[in-house]
C-alpha positions as CSV (number, residue, x, y, z in Angstrom):
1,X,89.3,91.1,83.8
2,X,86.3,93.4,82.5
3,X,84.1,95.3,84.0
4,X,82.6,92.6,86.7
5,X,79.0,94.5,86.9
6,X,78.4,94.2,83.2
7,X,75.9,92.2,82.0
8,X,75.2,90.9,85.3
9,X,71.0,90.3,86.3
10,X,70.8,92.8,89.8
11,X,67.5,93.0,91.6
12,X,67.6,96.3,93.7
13,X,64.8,96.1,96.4
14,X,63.4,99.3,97.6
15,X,61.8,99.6,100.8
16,X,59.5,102.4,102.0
17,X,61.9,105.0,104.1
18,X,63.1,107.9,103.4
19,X,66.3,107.2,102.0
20,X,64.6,105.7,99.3
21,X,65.5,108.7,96.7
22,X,69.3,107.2,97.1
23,X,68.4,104.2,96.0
24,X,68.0,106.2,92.4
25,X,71.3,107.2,92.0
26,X,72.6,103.9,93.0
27,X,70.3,102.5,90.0
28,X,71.8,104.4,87.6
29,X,75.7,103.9,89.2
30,X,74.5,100.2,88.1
31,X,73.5,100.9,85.1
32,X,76.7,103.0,84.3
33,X,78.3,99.9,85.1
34,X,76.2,98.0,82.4
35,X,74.8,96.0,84.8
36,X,71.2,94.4,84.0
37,X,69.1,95.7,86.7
38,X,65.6,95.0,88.0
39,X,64.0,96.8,90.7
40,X,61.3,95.7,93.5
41,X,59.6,98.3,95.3
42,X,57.3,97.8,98.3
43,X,54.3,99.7,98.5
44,X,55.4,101.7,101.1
45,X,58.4,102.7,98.7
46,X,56.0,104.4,96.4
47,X,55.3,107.2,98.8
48,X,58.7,108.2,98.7
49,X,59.6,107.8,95.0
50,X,57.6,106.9,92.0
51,X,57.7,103.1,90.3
52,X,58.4,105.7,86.6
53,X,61.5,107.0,87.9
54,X,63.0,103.5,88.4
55,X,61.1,101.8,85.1
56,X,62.9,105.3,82.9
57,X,66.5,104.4,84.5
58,X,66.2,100.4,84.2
59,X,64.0,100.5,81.3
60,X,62.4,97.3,82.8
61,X,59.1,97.4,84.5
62,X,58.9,97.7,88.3
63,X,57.8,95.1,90.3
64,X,55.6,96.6,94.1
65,X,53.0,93.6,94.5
66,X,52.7,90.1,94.2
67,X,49.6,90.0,92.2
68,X,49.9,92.5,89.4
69,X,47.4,91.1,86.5
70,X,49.0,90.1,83.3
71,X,52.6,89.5,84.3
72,X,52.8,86.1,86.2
73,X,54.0,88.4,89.2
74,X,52.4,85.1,91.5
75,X,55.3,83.3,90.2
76,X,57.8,86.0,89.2
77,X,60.0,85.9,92.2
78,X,60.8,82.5,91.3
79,X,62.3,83.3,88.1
80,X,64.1,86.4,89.3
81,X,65.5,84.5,92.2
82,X,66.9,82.4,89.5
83,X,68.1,84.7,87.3
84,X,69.7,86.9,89.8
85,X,73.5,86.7,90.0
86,X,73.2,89.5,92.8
87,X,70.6,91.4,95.3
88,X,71.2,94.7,96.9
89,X,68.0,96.0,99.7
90,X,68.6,99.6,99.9
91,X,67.4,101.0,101.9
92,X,66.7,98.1,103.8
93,X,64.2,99.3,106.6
94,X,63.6,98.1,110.3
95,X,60.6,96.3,109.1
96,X,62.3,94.4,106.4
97,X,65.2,93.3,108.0
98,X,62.9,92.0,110.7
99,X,61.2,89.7,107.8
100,X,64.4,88.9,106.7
101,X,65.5,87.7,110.1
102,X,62.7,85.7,111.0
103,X,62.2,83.9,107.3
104,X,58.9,85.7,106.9
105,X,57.4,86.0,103.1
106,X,54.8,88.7,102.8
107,X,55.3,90.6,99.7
108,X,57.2,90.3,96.7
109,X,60.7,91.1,98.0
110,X,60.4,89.5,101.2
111,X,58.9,86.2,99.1
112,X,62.2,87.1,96.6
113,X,64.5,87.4,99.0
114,X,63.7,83.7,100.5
115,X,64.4,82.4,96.8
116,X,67.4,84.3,96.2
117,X,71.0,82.4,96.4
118,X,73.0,84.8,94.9
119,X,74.8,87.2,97.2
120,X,72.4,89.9,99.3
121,X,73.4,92.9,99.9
122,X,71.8,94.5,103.0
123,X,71.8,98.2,103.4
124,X,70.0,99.7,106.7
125,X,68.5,103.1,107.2
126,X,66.6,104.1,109.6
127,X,66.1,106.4,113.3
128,X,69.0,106.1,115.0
129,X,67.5,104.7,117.9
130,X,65.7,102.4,116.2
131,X,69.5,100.8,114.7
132,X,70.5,100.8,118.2
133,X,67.6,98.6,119.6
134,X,68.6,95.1,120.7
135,X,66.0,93.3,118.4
136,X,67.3,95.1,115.3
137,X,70.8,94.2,116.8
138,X,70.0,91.0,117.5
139,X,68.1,90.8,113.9
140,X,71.2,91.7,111.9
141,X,73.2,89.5,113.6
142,X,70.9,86.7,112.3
143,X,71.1,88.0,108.4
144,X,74.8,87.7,109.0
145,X,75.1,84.2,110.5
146,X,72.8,83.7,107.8
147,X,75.1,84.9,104.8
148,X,73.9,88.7,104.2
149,X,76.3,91.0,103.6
150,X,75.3,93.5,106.0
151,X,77.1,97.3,105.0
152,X,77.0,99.7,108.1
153,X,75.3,102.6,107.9
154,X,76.4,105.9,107.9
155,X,76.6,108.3,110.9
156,X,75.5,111.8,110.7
157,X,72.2,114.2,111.2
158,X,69.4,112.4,110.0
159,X,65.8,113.1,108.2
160,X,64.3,112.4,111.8
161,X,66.3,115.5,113.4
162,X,68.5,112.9,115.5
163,X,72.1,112.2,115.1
164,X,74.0,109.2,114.8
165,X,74.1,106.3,113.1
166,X,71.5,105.0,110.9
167,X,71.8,106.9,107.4
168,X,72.1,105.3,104.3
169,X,76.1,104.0,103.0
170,X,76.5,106.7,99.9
171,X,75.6,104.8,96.8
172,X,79.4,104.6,95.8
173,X,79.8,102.4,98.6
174,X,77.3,100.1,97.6
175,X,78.5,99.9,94.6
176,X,82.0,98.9,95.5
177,X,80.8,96.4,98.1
178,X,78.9,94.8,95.9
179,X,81.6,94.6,93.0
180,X,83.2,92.9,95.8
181,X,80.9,90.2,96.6
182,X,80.9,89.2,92.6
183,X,84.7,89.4,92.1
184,X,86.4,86.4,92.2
185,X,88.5,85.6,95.4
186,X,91.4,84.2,93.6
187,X,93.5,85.9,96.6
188,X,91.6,84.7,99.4
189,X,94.3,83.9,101.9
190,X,96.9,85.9,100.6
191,X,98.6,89.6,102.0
192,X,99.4,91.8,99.2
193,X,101.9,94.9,100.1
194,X,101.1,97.9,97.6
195,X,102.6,101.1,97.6
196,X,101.2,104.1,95.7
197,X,101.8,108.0,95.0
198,X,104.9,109.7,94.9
199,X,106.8,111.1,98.2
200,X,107.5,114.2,98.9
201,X,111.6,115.3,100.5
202,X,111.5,118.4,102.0
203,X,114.1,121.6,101.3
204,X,112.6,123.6,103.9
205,X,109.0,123.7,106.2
206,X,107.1,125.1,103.0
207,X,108.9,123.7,99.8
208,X,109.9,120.0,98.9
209,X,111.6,118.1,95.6
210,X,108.8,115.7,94.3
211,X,107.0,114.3,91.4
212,X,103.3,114.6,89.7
213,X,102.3,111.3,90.3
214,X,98.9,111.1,91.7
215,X,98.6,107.4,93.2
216,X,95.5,105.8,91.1
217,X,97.7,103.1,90.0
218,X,98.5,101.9,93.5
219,X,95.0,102.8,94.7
220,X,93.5,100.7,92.3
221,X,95.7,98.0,92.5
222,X,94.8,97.5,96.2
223,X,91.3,98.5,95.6
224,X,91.0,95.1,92.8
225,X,93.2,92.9,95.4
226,X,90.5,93.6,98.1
227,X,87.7,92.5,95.9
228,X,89.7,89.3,95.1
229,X,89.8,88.4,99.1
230,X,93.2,89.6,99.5
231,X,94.4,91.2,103.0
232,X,95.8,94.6,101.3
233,X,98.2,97.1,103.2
234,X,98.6,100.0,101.1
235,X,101.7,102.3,101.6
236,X,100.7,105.6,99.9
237,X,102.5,109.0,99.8
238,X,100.4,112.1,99.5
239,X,97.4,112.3,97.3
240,X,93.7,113.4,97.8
241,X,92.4,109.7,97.0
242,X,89.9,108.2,99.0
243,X,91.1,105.2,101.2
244,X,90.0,102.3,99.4
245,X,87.3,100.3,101.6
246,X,88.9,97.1,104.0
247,X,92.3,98.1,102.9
248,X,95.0,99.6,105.4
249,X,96.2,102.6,104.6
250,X,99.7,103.9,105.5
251,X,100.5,107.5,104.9
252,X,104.1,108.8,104.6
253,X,106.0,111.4,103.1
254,X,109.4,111.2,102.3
255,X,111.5,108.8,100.6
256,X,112.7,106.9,104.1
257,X,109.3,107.0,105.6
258,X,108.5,104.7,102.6
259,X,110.9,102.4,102.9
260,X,110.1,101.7,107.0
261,X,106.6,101.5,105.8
262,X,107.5,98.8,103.4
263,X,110.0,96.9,105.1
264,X,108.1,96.6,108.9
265,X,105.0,95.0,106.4
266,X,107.5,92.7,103.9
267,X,107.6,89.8,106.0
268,X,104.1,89.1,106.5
269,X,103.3,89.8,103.0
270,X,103.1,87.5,99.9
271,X,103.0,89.7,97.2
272,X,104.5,93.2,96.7
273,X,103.6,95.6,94.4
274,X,105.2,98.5,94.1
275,X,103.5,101.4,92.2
276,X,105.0,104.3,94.2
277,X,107.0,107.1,92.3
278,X,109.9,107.5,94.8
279,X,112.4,110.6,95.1
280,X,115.5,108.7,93.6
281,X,117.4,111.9,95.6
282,X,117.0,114.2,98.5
283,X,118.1,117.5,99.6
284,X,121.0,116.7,101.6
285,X,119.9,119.1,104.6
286,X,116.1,120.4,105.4
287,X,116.7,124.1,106.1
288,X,114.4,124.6,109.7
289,X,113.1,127.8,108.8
290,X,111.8,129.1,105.6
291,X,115.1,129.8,103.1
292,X,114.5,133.7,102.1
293,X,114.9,134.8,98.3
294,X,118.4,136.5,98.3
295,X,120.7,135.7,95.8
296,X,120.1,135.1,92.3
297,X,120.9,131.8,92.2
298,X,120.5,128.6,95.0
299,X,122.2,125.6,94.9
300,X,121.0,122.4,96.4
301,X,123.2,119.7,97.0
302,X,120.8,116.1,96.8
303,X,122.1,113.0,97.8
304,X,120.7,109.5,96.6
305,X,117.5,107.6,98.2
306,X,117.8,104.0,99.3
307,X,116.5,101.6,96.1
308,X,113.5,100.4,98.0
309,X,112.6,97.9,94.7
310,X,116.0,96.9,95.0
311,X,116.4,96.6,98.3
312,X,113.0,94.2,98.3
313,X,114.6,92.0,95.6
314,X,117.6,91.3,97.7
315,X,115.2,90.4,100.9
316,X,112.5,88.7,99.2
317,X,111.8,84.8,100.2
318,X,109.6,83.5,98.4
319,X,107.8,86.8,97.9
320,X,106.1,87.7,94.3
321,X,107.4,91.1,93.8
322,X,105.9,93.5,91.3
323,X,107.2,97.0,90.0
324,X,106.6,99.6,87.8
325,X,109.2,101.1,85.6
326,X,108.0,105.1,84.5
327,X,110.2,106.1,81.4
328,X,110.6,108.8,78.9
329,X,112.3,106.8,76.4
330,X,113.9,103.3,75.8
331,X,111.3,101.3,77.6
332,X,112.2,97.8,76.8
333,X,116.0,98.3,77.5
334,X,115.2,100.5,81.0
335,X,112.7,98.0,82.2
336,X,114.3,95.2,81.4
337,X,117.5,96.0,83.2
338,X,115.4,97.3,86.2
339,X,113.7,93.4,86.3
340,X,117.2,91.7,86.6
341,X,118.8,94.4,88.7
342,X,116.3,94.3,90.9
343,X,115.4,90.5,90.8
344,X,111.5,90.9,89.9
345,X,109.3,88.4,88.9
346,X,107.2,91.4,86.9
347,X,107.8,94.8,86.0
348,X,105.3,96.9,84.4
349,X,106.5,99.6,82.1
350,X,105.0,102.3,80.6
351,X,106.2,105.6,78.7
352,X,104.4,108.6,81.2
353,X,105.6,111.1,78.4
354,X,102.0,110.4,76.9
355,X,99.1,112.9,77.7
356,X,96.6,110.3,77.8
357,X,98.9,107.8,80.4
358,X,100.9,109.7,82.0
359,X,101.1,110.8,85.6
360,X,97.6,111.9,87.1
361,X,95.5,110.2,84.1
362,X,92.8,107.9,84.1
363,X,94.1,105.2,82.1
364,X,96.9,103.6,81.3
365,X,99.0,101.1,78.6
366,X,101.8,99.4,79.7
367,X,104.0,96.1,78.5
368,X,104.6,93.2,81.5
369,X,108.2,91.7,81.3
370,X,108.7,89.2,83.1
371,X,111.6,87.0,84.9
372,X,111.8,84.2,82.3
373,X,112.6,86.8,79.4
374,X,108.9,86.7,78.1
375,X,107.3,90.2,77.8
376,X,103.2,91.7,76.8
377,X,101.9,94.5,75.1
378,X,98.4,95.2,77.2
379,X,96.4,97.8,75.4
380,X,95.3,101.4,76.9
381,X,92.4,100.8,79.3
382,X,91.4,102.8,83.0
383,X,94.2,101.9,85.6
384,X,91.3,100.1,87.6
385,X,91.2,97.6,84.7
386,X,94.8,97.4,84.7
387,X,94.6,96.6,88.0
388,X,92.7,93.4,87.5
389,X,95.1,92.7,84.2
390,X,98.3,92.6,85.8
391,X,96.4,90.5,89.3
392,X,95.7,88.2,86.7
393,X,98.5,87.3,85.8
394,X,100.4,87.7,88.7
395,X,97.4,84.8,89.6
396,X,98.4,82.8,86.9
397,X,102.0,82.7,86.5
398,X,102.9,82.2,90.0
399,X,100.3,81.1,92.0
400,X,98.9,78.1,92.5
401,X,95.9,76.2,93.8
402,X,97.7,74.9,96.7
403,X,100.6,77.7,97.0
């Protein structure tokens, strides 16, 4: 799947708070993204950040008022309605989202946004009081019931000098959420199992045996399952990732912890992937106390993990299992034993000897083999892309519209 933002038509709407200079960086997050974006300003907007700033990054003109001469504006908001295959109001104020609410059309965005039938994004900031009121409440309960995709707002110390909640999402956040609303939902319905990261088995309270993987496969594996409508429990050892939005996140450590993780989820799950660099061995006894540097030499004696991917394959009923298959050497003989040992549907290999693929990179090549002896080559790309690749064909091989 590429990029889902690019080449897309977004209309950002600006309103006139102070959280306005966010909506900036979330323009040019877009535009990163090579999305096509247009922006709508309300004249209140422009005495918190100036129409150039907006024009410069979209390198479209601005839109702030419904009769600008010379540019059809009177009839504009038709045509970007129509065009739009998105529309994000950030911030969205308390005075918009009451025109929103109550179908009132009194500018340009407020006349767009009663055109629009794209997915709307609806991004409140404001006093923290003011969020709390029952009519703005009660006001985005009615943009929900009416389709919006409301985002909460943050919670934190505000421009006002209040605290709570009422801050602007980061512009990150909008930018996954609405990646999310454009991505197909292809696994709407479905529970996907992921696990990610390596684990860690401990020799003593400050030293443990482990591996450099740093999770970004798994993560954004479950990260591109949640877009596609999936219900996404993510088993992840440690990393400094952030938790991917709507997913559930279970931390463990070792080896064992793992494998409880996996197995109290694997029966309420329809498709298990399984990223996760797991300790194949651990030290046979933890040491309580810090082991002291004495003699020259230490000898630890390691005993063998339980096969988690194997012990999945020997459970699985009906399940779509996935796994990955890290090697130094031999990949196609390695992986392909690992897919019949193990009784996979899919396992991913890929050669982490590479600087540019290994463990703790960005991207990532790998070659699918799957259960009926077929096998693909998929090119170096960013593991988020991967991500979508191999749900795609997990998509089309084995599911169906009815199953």
């Amino acid at each position: 799947m590429e990029n889902i933002l690019k080449g897309k038509h977004i209309v950002l709407g600006v309103c006139g708070g102070i959280a306005a200079y966010k909506s900036v960086e979330l323009l040019r997050l877009m535009k990163k993204q090579e999305a096509e974006v247009r922006v709508i300003m309300t004249r209140n907007a422009g005495w918190f950040v100036g129409q150039m700033t907006f024009e410069a990054l979209s390198g479209l003109p601005v839109c702030s008022d419904m009769f600008e001469e010379g540019q059809d504006a009177s009839i504009k908001h038709i045509d970007w309605a129509e065009q739009a295959d998105a529309a994000v109001i950030a911030p969205a104020t308390a005075n918009m989202i009451g025109k929103l609410a109550g179908g009132i059309a009194d500018d340009f965005l407020s006349t767009f946004m009663l055109a629009v039938t794209a997915p709307v994004l609806v991004c409140p900031s404001m006093n923290s009081n003011m969020y709390d009121s029952r009519p703005m409440r009660r006001n985005l309960e009615v943009l929900r019931q009416d389709g919006y995709r409301v985002l909460s707002p943050g919670a934190g110390e505000l421009a006002c000098g209040t605290c709570g909640p009422g801050r602007l999402p980061e512009a990150a956040e909008i930018l996954d959420r609405l990646t999310a609303a454009l991505s197909p939902k292809d696994l709407k319905g479905r529970r996907v199992l992921v696990t990610a990261g390596p684990t860690r088995e401990p020799i003593d309270p400050v030293r443990y045996v482990s591996n450099p993987s740093s999770g970004k496969m798994g993560y954004a594996v479950a990260r591109a399952a949640e877009y596609r409508g999936a219900e996404v429990v993510l088993v992840a050892g440690p990393n400094h990732l952030s938790a991917p939005l709507n997913v559930t996140v279970v931390p463990v450590n070792t080896a064992r912890e793992m494998a409880q993780a996996v197995f109290d989820h694997m029966e309420d799950t329809h498709i298990v992937i399984k990223t996760a660099a797991v300790s194949d061995y651990r030290p046979a006894a933890a040491a309580p106390q810090k082991i002291k540097k004495t003699d020259d030499e230490m000898v630890l004696r390691m005993v063998k993990n339980q096969d988690i991917l194997k012990e999945l394959g020997r459970r699985k009923k009906g399940h779509i299992l996935v796994g990955f298959a890290a090697e130094t050497e031999a990949l196609e003989n390695n992986a392909s034993k690992k897919l019949s040992q193990k009784n996979l549907d899919i396992i991913a290999g890929n050669l982490v000897d590479h600087p540019a693929y290994g463990f703790g990179s960005d991207d990532n090549k790998m070659t699918l083999f799957y259960r009926d002896g077929s096998r693909e080559a998929v090119p170096a790309m960013t593991k988020e892309a991967l991500a979508h690749e191999l749900l795609d064909r997990v998509v089309g091989r084995f599911l169906t519209a009815d199953g």
